[in-house]
C-alpha positions as CSV (number, residue, x, y, z in Angstrom):
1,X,0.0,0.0,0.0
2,X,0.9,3.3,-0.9
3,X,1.6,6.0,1.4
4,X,1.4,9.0,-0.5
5,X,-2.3,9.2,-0.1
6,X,-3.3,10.3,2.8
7,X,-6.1,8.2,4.7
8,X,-9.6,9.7,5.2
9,X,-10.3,11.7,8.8
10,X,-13.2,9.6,8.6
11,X,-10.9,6.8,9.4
12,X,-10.2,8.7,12.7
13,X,-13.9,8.3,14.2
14,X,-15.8,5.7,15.6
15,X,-19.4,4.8,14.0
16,X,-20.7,6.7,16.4
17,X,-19.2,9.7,15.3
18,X,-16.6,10.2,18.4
19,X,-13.1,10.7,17.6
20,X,-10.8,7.7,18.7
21,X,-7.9,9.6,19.6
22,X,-6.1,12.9,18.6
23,X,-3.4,12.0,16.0
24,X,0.3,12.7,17.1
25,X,1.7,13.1,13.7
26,X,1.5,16.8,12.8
27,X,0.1,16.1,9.4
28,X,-2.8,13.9,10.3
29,X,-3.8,16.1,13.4
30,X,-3.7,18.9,10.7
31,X,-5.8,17.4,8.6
32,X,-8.6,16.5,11.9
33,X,-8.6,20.2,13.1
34,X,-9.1,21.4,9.7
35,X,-11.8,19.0,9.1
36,X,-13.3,19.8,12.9
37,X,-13.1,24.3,12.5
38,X,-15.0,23.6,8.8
39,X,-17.9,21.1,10.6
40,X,-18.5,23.3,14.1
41,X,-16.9,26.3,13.3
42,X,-18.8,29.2,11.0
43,X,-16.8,32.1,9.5
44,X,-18.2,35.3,10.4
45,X,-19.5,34.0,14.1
46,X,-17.8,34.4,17.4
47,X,-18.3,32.4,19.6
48,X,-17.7,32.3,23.6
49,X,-15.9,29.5,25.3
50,X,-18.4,27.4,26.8
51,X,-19.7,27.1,23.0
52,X,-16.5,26.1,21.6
53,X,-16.3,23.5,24.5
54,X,-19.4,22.0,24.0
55,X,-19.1,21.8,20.2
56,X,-15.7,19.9,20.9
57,X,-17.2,17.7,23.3
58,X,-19.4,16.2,20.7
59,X,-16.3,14.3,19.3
60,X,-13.8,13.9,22.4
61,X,-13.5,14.5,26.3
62,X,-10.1,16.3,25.6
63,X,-11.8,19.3,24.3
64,X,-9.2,21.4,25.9
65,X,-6.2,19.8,24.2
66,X,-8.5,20.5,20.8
67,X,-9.7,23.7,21.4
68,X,-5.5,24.6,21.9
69,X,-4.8,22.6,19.0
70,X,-7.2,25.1,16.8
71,X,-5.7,27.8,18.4
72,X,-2.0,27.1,17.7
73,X,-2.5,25.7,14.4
74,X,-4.4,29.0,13.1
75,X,-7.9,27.5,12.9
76,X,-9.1,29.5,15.5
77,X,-8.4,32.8,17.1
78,X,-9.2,34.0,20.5
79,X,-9.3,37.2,22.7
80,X,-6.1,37.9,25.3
81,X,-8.8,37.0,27.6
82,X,-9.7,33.7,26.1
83,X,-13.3,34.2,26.4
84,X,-14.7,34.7,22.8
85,X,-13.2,32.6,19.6
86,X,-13.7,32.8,16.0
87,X,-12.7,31.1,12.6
88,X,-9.6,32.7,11.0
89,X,-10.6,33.2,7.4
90,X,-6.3,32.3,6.8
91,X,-5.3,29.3,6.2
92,X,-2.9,27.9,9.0
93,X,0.9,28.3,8.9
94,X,3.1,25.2,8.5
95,X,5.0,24.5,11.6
96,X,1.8,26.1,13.8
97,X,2.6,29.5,14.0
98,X,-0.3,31.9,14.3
99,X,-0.9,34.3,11.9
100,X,-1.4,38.2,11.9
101,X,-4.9,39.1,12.0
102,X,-5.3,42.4,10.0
């Protein structure tokens, strides 16, 4: 088998739609958080913490490790105060740097 094509994220769910585990290898957990900011996350919204908790506890009990995963890989931005979040209309940074917002 081949590995220059990359497995589904389906793959990484259960049948009952829960996420198995968070992927360690940067590109597959890119490929997840990209795949979870475009199915719970709307451009345009803000959204406070409690909402971005509960949408990521619909897939996993580690939200916090997935919320900071969005956050450091660009998906999502936050206030200084972390209480309101939104979809960065970028597209992430290799290596997981944030970008500049404008």
């Amino acid at each position: 088998m081949s590995h220059a094509t990359p497995r589904p994220v389906a793959d990484l769910f259960s049948a009952d739609g829960r996420l198995i585990a968070i992927p360690r290898r940067p590109a597959r957990r890119a490929a997840l958080l990209a795949h979870l900011a475009e199915t719970l996350f709307a451009y345009g919204r803000v959204y406070r913490e409690a909402e971005v908790n509960e949408a990521l506890k619909t897939v996993h009990e580690d939200y916090p490790a997935l919320r900071r995963h969005l956050v450091v890989g660009g998906l999502l931005a936050r206030t200084k105060d972390g209480a309101a979040y939104h979809r960065q209309q970028t597209s992430p940074v290799p290596g997981g740097a944030n970008p500049a917002v404008a």
